[in-house]
N, C-alpha and C positions, 0 to 999 in steps of 0.2 A: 051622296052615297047611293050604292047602287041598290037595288031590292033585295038582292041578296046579303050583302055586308050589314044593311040593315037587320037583317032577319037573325043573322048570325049573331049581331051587337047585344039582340034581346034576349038570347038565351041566357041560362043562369046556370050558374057552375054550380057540378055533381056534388050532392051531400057527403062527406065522410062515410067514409062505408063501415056498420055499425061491426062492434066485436063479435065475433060468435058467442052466444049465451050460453054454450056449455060449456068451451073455455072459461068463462068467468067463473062459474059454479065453480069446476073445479080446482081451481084457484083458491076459494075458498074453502075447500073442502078440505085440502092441501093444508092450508093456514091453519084451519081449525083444527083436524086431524093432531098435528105436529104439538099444539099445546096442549091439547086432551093427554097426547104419547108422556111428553113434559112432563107435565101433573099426575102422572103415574109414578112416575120414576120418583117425582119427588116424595108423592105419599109412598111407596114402599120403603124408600131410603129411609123415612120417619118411623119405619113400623120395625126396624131391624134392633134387635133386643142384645145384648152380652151374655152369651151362653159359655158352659166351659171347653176346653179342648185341651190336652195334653199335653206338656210344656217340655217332656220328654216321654222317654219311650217304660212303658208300665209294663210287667212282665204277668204272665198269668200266673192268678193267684197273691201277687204281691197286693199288700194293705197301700189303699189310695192317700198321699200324704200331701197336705198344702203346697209345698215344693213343684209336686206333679201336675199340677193344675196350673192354666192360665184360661183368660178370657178374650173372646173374639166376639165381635156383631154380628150377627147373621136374621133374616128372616127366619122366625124358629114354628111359626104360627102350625099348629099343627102336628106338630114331630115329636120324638120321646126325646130331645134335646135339653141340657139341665141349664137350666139359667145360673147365670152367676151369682145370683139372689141366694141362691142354694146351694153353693159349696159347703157349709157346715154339715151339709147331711150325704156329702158325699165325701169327706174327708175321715177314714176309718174303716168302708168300704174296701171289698175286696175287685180285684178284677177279674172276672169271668172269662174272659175272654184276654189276647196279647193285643195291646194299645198302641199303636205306634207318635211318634212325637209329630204332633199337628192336626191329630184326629179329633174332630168333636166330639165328647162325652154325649152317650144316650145311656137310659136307664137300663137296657139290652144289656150292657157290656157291665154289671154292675149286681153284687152278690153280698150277703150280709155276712156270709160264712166263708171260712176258707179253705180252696180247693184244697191245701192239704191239710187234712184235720186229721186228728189223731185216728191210728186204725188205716191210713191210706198209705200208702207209700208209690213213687214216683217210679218207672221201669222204659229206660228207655229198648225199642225195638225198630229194626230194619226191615220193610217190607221190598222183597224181590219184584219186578216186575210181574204184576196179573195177580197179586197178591194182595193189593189194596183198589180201592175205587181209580179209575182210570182219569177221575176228576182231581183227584190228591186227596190231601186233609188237613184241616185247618184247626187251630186253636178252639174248642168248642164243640166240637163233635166227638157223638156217641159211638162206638163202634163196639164190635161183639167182637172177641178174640177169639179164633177158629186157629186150634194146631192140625195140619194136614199133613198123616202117613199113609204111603202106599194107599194113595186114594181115598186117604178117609179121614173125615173131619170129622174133630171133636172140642166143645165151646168148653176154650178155657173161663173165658171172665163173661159175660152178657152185657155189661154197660160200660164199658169203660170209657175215660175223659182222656180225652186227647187236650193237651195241656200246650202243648208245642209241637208242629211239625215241617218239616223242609220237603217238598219237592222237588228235583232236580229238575231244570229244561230239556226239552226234549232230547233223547238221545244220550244225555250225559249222566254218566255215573250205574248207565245200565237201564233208568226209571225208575231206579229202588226210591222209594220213600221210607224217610227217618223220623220216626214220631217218637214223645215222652207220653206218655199212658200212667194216669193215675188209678190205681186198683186198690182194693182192699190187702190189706199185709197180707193176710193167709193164701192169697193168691199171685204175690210176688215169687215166691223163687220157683213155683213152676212155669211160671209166666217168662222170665228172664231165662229160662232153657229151655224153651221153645224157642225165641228169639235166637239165643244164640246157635241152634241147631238150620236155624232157620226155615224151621219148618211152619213161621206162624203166618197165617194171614188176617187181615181186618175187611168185616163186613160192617158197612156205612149202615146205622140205625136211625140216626138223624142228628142232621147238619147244623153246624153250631150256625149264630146269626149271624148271616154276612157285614162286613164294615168295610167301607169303601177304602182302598191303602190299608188295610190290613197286613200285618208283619205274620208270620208262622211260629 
């Protein structure tokens, strides 16, 4: 053999060429990460309680009745959410606010007295375009009744409950907004002829509580 084939015979084959070590890290990092995420999910899934939610749709003011209630699990940790533990303290309640079917029960939407009590009486009214809040009105808000003539306003009522109200989409029906307004009697039937005159408007006092899918 010649000195070179020799020479060549003795050399020893290249080691495997090593992983890159930040690849591997992250690799595990990856692994770990993913059962950490895992074990989240599964303790929150553990910590999800049966609160109540509305099994149909509650009208404002109507008395909360067994029937009206169901229960769903939800993460409640924190929230004015009623446990299902506690539907006896919510069955007799009145509703404060319009409940739609599927909404979860919070303490917000929930009154011991009912909107219509003696001495109140119910007045529905139409507001024209520029004559109510340009945001609408919803179940639960205060507003101050203003009849406006020849440029001049005068407060019929100071607080009144807005009990129910429909805002049209945009464009349609003019923007009028139609709302039911609960008042003291002795301020029904003047209140109901400004309406019909149409000369009332509503100034927003403060906004009932918002609830997510809320019905008007």
């Amino acid at each position: 053999m010649s000195p070179a084939g020799a020479a060549r015979a003795e050399r020893l084959p290249h080691a495997p060429r090593e992983r890159r070590p930040l690849l591997a890290a992250f690799a595990v990092l990856l692994i770990v990460g993913g059962a950490a995420a895992a074990g989240l999910l599964a303790l929150r899934a553990d910590d999800r309680v049966p609160v109540l939610v509305a099994a149909r749709d509650i009208a404002v003011g109507e008395e909360i009745t067994a029937d009206a209630l169901a229960t769903t699990p939800v993460a409640s940790e924190g929230t004015l959410l009623v446990p299902a533990s506690q539907q006896e303290l919510v069955v007799g309640q009145f509703a404060r606010i319009a409940v739609t079917k599927g909404q979860l029960v919070d303490t917000s939407m929930l009154t011991a007295t009912r909107t219509l009590q003696d001495g109140k009486v119910a007045v529905g009214a139409s507001f024209e375009e520029g004559r109510a809040p340009a945001s609408g009105l919803v179940a639960g808000d205060v507003v101050q009744l203003v009849q406006v003539v020849d440029g001049k306003g005068t407060v019929l009522v100071a607080d009144a409950l807005v009990s129910s109200a429909t805002t049209p989409a945009e464009g349609a029906n003019g923007g009028r907004v139609t709302a039911t307004l609960i008042v003291d009697e002795s301020d029904g039937a003047e209140l109901a002829a400004a309406a019909a005159e149409a000369s009332l408007s509503a100034v927003l006092v403060s906004r009932g509580t918002p609830v997510v899918g809320q019905g008007g």
